[in-house]
C-alpha positions in Angstrom: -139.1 88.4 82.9 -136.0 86.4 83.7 -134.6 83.3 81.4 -135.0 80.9 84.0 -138.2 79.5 82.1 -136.4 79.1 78.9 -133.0 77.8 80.3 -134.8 74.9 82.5 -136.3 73.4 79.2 -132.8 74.3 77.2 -130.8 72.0 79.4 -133.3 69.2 79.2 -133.1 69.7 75.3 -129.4 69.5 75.6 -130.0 66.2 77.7 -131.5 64.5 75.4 -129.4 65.4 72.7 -126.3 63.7 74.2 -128.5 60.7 75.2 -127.1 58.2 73.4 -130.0 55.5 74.9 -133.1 57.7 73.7 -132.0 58.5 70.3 -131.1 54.8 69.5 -134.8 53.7 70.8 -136.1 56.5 68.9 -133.8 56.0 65.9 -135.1 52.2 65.6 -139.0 52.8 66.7 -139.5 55.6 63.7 -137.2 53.1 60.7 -139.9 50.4 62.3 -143.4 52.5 62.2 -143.0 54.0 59.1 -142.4 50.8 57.1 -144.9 49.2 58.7 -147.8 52.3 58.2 -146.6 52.4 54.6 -147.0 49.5 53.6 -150.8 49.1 56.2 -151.7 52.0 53.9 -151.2 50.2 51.0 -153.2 47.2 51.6 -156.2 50.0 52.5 -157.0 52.2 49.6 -160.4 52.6 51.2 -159.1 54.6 54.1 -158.9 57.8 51.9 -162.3 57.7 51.8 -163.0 57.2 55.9 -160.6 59.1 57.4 -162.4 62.4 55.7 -165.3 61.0 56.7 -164.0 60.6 60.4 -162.9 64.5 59.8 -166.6 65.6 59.7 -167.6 63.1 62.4 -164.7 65.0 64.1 -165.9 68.6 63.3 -169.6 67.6 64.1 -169.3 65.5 67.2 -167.1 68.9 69.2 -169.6 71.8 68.6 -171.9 69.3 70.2 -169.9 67.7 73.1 -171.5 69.1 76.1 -174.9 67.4 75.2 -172.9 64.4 73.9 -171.6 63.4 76.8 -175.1 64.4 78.6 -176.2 61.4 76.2 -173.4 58.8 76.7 -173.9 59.8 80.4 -177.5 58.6 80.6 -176.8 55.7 78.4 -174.3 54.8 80.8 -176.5 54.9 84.1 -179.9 53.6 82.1 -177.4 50.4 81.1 -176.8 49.9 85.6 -172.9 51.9 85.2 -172.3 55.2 86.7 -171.0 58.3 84.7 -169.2 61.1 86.0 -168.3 64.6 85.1 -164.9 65.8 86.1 -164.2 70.1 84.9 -160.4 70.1 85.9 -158.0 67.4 87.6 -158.7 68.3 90.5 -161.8 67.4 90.3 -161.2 64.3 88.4 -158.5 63.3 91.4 -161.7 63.7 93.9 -163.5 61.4 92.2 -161.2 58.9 92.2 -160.2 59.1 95.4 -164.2 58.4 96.4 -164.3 55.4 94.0 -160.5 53.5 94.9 -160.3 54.7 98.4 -157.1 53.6 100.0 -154.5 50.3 100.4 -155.9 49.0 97.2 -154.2 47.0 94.0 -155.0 48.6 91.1 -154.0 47.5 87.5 -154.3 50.2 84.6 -154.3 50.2 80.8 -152.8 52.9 78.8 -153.8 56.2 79.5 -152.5 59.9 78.9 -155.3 61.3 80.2 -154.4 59.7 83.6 -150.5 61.2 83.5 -152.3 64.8 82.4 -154.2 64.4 85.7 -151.2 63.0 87.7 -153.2 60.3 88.9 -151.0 57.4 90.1 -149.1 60.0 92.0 -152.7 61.0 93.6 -153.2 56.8 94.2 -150.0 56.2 95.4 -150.0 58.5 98.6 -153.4 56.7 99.9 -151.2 53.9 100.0 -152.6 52.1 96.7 -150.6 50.2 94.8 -150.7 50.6 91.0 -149.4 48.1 87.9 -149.4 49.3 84.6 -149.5 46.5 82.4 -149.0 48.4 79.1 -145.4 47.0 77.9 -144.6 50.5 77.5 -145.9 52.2 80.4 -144.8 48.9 82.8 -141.3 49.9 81.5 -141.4 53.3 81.9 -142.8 52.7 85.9 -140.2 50.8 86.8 -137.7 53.3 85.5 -139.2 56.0 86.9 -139.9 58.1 84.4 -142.7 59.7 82.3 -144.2 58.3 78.6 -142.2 60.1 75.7 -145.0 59.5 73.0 -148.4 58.8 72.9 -149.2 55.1 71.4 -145.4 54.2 72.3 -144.8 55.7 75.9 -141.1 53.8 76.0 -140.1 54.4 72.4 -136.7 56.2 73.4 -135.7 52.9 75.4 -133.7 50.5 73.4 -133.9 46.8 74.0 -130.5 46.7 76.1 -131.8 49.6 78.4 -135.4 47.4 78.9 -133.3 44.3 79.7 -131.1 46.1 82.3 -134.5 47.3 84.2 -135.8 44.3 84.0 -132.9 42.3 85.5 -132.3 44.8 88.0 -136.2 44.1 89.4 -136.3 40.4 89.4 -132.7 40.3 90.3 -131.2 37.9 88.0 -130.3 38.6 84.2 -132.9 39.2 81.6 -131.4 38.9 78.0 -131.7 42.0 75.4 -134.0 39.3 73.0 -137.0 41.2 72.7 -139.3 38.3 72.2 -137.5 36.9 76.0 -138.8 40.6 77.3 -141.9 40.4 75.8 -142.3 36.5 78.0 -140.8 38.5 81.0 -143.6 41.3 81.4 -146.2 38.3 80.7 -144.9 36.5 83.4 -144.5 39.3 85.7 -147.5 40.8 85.6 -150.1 38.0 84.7 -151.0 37.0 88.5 -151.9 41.0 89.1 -154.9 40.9 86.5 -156.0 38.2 88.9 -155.6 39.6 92.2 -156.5 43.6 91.6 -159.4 45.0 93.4 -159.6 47.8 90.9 -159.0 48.2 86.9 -158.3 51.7 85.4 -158.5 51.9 81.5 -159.1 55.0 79.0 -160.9 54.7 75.7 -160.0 55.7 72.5 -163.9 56.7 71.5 -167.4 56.6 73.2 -170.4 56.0 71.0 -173.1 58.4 73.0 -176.5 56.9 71.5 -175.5 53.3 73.6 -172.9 54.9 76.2 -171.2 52.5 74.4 -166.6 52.6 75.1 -164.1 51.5 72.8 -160.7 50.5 73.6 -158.4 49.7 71.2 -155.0 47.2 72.1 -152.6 45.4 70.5 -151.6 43.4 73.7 -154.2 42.3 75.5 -153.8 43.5 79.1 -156.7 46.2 78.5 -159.1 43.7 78.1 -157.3 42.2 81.1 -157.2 45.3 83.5 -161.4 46.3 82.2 -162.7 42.7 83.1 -160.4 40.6 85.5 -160.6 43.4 88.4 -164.6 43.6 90.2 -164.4 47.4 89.3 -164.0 49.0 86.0 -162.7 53.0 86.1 -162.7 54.4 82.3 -161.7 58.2 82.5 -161.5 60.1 79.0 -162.0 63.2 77.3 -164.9 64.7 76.3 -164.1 65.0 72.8 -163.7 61.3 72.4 -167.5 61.3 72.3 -169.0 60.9 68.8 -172.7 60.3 68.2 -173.4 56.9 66.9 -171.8 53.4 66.7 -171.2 53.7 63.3 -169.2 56.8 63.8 -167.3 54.9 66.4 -166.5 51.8 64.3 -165.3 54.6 61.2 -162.7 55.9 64.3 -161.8 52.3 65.0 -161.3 51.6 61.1 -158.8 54.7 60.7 -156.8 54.6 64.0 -154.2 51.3 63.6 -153.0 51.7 60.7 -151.8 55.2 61.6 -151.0 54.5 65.2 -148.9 51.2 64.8 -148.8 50.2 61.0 -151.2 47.5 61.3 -154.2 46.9 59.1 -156.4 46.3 62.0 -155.7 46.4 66.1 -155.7 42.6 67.9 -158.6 43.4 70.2 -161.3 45.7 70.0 -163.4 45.7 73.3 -166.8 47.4 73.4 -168.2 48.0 77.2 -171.5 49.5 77.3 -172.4 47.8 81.1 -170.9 45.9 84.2 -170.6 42.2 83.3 -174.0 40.8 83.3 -176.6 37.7 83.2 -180.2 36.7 82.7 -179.7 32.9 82.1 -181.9 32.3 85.1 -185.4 32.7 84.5 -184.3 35.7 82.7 -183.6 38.2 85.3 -180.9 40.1 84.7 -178.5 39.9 87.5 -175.3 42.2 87.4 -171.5 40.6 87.9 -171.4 37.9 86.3 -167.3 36.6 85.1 -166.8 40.6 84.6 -166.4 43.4 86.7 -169.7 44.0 89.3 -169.3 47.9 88.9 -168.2 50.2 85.8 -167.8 53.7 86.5 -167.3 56.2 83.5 -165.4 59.1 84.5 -165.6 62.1 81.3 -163.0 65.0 81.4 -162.7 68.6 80.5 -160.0 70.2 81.8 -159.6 72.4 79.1 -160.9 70.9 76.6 -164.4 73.0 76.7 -162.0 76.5 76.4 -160.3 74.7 73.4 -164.0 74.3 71.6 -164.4 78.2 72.4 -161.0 79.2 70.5 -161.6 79.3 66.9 -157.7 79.8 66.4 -157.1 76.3 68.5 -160.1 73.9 68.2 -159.2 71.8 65.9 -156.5 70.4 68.0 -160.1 68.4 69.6 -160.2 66.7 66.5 -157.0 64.5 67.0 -157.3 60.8 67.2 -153.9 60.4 69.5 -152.5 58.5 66.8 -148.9 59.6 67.2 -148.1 59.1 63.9 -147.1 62.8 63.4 -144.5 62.7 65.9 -142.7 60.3 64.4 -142.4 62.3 61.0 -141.5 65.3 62.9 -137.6 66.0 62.5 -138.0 67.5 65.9 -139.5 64.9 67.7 -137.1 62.4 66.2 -134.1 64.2 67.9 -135.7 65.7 71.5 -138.4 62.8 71.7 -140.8 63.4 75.0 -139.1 66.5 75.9 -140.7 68.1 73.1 -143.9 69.0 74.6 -144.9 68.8 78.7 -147.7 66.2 78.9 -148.5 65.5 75.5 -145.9 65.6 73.1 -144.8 67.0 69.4 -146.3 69.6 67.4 -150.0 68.9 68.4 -149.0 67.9 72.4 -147.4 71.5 72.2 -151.4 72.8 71.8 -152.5 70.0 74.3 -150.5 70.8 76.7 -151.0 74.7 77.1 -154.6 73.4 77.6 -154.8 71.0 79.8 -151.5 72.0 81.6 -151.1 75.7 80.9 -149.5 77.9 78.4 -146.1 78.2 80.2 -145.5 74.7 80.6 -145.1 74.8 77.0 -143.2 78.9 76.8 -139.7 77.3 75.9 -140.7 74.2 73.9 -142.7 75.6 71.7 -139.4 77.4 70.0 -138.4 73.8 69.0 -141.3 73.6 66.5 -139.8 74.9 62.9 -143.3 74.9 61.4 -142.0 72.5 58.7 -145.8 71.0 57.8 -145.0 67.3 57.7 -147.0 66.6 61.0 -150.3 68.1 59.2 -149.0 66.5 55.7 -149.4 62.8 57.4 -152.0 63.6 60.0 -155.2 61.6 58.9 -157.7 64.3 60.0 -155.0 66.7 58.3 -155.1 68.8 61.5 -153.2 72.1 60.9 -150.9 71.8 64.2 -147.8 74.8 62.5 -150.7 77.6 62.3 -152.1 76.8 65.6 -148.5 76.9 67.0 -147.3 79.6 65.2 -150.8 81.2 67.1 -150.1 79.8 70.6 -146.2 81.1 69.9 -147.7 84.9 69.1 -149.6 85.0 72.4 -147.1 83.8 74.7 -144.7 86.2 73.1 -147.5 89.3 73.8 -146.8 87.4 77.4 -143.4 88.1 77.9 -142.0 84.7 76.9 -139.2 85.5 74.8 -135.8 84.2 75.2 -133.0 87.2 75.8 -131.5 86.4 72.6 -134.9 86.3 70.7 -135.5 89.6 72.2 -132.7 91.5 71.3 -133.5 90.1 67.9 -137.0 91.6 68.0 -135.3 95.0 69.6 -132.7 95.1 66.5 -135.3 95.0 63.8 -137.7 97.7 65.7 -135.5 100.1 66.2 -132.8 99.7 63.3 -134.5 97.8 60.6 -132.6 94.4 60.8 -131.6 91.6 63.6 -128.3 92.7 64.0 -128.9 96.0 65.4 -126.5 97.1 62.6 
C-alpha cells in the first residue's frame, strides 16, 4: 500500500500547525471553557451523583435501541407526527429529498449528524436554499468550510477572522467587538426564521415512552428554526433514544455544564407533536402558531455495527459534549483536522463508523493515548483503549506509515527499531 493515505492527512496536519488564525481561536475558546466548566462544576456537587446515573441509562438504553426507537416511533405517529427509519445516508438523503423537495428555504439548527450525512450538499443541488442559524455553523457556511468541534463548530475562528467574513458578505465593515457580531448574525438572519418553508433541527435525546425530543440551545434560533418554519425535520441517532422522560431530563441535567460551562442551557424545548389546538369545542385541530407537520427522521448508519462490537460500543454512550476535546493536547494544536466527521479522540471511533475506517487510517496516529479525554469525560468513556483497538486493526489492514513500518520490520527481524 502506497503513503498517499498517510501523506494527504500529514500535510493538512502541517496546515494547521502553521495557521496562525485557528490556533489563536482555539487557544482563547479552551482558556474560556475550562474556567467556565470548572467553576459550573463547582456550584453542582450533585452532578457526581447523575452523570453515573446517566452512565447506566447509557448502558441500558443501547442493548435496547432497536425496540427503543420502535417505541419513540409509534409515540411519534400515535401523537399525528411521522417517524422514519433511515439504515445509512443514503438512505437518510432519500428521505429528505421526499420530504423538502426542490427550490425551497430551509433554516437548520445545529446538527453533526446532518454534516455526517452530507446533507446540505444533497439540498443544495435541488436548488434549495439552506441558512444555518447556529452562530457557529452560520460562520463556518459563509466561510466555506466544515465545523472543527462538536458544541463549538467555529472554535478555531478568532474574532478578527468572524468580522472580516462578515464584512465581506454585507459589504461594509463589521467591527472585531464580539457583542457587535453577535447583533450582526441577529440581524441577518432574523427575517429567514420568518420566511422558511422548512426547519431542520437534531436533538440531543428522545424520551421513547412519549416520542418525546429534546433540544438543548444556548441561543435561541433552535427554537426558532423547529417552530417558525410550517415543517419540522428532526434527524438523530439512534442511540440518543433513552426510555423514559426522567431519563431524559437526568441527560439534560448533565449535558451544559460539560458542553459550555454553564449551570443550566437557556432553552430547553420539548416536541412531542406538530403545533396544536382544541380551544374550540375541544377538537383538536393540528397547526396552530407552530409548524403544521413534524417529521422524525432516526439514524443508524453504523451505529447498529457499533452496538455489535464489544471492543467499540461504548463510544454509543457519548453525550456529544465536547468537553474532551478541549482537554486533549492534541486537539488543542490540530483542532478539526483531528478526526474526519466527528473530531478528537472519541470522533476518531465515530468516524470509522459512520464514515469508514480509512477516513480515519492517518489521524488516528495523532492520538498519544494520554487518558485525559476519558479522565474528564462524564460517562468516563474509555476512548485510548478503543483507539489503541481501532489502531491494531487498521494496522492488520495495511495502514502503516513507511516509516512506522520499517520500525515494525527492525524490531521483527533484529530485536530493536533501528534495525541495528
Amino acid at each position: 500500500m502506497s503513503d498517499e493515505w498517510f501523506s494527504s492527512k500529514r500535510d493538512e496536519f502541517m496546515r494547521w500547525l502553521y495557521d496562525e488564525n485557528r490556533r489563536r481561536g482555539l487557544s482563547r475558546a479552551v482558556s474560556s471553557y475550562t474556567a467556565a466548566r470548572d467553576y459550573a462544576l463547582a456550584c453542582l456537587p450533585h452532578l457526581e451523583k447523575t452523570r453515573k446515573e446517566v452512565r447506566k441509562i447509557k448502558e441500558s438504553a443501547i442493548e435496547q435501541m432497536d425496540e427503543l426507537r420502535r417505541i419513540a416511533s409509534e409515540r411519534i405517529t400515535e401523537s399525528h407526527g411521522n417517524a422514519y427509519f433511515a439504515r445509512d445516508a443514503e438512505e437518510a438523503r432519500k428521505i429528505f429529498d421526499e420530504l423538502v423537495g426542490s427550490n425551497k428555504t430551509v433554516v437548520k439548527s445545529k446538527s453533526l449528524v446532518t454534516e455526517e450525512i452530507h446533507l446540505n450538499e444533497a439540498l443544495e443541488r435541488k436548488g434549495n436554499k439552506i441558512f444555518e442559524t447556529d452562530l457557529g455553523e452560520f460562520i463556518i457556511q459563509i466561510r466555506g468550510e466544515k465545523p472543527t468541534h462538536i458544541i463549538n463548530p467555529s472554535v478555531h475562528v478568532p474574532k478578527e477572522e468572524v468580522a472580516r467574513t462578515f464584512s465581506k458578505l454585507v459589504g461594509r465593515e463589521v467591527k472585531p467587538d464580539i457583542p457587535e457580531l453577535v447583533g450582526f448574525a441577529r440581524e441577518y438572519l432574523r427575517e429567514k426564521f420568518c420566511r422558511a418553508d422548512i426547519g431542520i433541527t437534531g436533538a440531543n435525546v428522545v424520551a421513547a415512552e412519549t416520542g418525546t425530543l429534546f433540544i438543548i440551545e444556548n441561543e435561541g434560533n433552535a427554537r426558532f428554526v423547529s417552530n417558525a418554519p410550517p415543517v419540522h425535520i428532526c434527524i438523530t441517532g439512534i442511540e440518543k433514544i433513552v426510555p423514559t422522560l426522567e431519563d431524559a431530563f437526568k441527560v439534560v441535567q448533565v449535558l451544559p455544564p460539560y458542553a459550555t460551562g454553564v449551570l443550566m442551557s437557556a432553552y430547553v424545548s420539548m416536541i412531542t407533536s406538530p403545533s396544536r389546538t382544541a380551544d374550540i369545542e375541544k377538537t383538536l385541530v393540528y397547526g396552530a402558531h407552530g409548524p403544521k407537520e413534524l417529521h422524525v427522521i432516526f439514524l443508524d448508519n453504523g451505529r447498529s455495527r457499533m452496538l455489535r462490537d464489544p471492543a467499540m460500543k461504548e463510544a454509543l454512550y457519548c453525550l456529544r459534549c465536547g468537553g474532551c476535546m478541549y482537554e486533549c493536547p492534541v486537539y488543542r494544536v490540530l483542532g478539526g483536522s483531528f478526526g474526519h466527521n466527528y473530531f478528537g479522540g472519541i470522533g476518531i471511533i465515530w468516524s470509522a463508523f459512520t464514515a469508514g475506517e480509512e477516513s480515519v487510517a492517518a489521524a488516528i496516529d495523532a492520538c498519544t493515548k494520554c487518558g485525559r479525554c476519558k479522565e474528564v469525560c462524564p460517562l468516563e468513556i474509555d476512548v485510548p483503549k478503543m483507539v489503541e483497538c481501532l489502531k491494531s486493526r487498521l494496522v492488520e489492514k495495511g495502514y502503516l506509515a513507511s516509516r512506522h513500518r520499517e520500525i515494525k520490520e527492525n524490531i521483527l527481524e533484529k530485536g530493536n527499531p533501528f534495525g541495528e
